[in-house]
N, C-alpha and C positions, 0 to 999 in steps of 0.2 A: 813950305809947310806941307806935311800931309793931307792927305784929304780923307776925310771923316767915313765918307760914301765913295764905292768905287763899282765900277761895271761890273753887272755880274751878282750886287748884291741881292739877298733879300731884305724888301720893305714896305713899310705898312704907312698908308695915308693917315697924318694925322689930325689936319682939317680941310674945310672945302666940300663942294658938292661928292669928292670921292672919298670922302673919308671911309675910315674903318676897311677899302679895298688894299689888297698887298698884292706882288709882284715884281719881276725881278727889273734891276737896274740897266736897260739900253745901253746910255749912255750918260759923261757929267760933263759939264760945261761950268767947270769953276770961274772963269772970268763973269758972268754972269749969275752964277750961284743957283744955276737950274741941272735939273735931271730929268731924264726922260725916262716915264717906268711902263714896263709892259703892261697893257691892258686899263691902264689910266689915265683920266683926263683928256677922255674921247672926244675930240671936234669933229665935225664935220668941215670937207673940204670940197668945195663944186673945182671938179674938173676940167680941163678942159680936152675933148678928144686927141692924139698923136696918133702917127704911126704906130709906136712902140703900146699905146695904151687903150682901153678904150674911156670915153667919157665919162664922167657922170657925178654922184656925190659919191665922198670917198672917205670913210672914217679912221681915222687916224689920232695917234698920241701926239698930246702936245706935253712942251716940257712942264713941271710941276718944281715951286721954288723949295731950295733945300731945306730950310727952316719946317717945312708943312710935312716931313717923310724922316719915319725914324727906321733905324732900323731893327731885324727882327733876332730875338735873342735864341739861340742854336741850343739851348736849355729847353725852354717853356713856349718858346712860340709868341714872345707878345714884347713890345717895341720895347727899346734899351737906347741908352745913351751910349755913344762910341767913347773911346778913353786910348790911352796909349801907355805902354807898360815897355821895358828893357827889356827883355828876354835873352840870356844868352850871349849880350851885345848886337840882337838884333831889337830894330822898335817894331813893333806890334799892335794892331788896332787890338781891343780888349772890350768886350760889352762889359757895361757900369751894373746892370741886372744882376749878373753872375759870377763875371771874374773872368770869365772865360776867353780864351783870346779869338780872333773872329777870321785868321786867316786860314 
């Protein structure tokens, strides 16, 4: 099956402490049903010094579950349901907002 959210995307948090924050799509991890979006769902990680690094705390994303991230419609700007249309004989994501297809 396709997947709804793909790298690269834009999208908007839709609960959670980061709600209402957008950002683009890292990476997906569909066996888990998480993504990882820039700039969201900031941890903090205690380091530990290397060679290669220096120590310390280290603020990073964590991943954030796919149900809670819609994405953002290329019309209006405000989160859309993904949909899937023929085009052509090719399949195409399609935001549910506008019609609009999303590739």
């Amino acid at each position: 099956m396709a997947s709804k959210i793909k790298k690269g995307d834009k999208v908007v948090v839709l609960t959670g402490r980061s709600k209402g924050q957008t950002g683009e799509v890292l990476s997906v991890n569909p066996s888990e049903n998480r993504a990882l979006v820039q700039g969201v769902n900031m941890v903090k990680r205690h380091q530990r010094p290397t060679q290669a690094s220096q120590g310390g705390i280290v603020e990073k994303e964590a991943p954030i579950h796919i149900s809670n991230i819609a994405m953002i419609d290329p019309k209006d700007n405000k989160a859309t349901r993904v949909g899937f249309k023929t085009i052509s004989g090719k399949k195409v994501r399609v935001a549910k907002r506008s019609g609009e297809a999303l590739e």
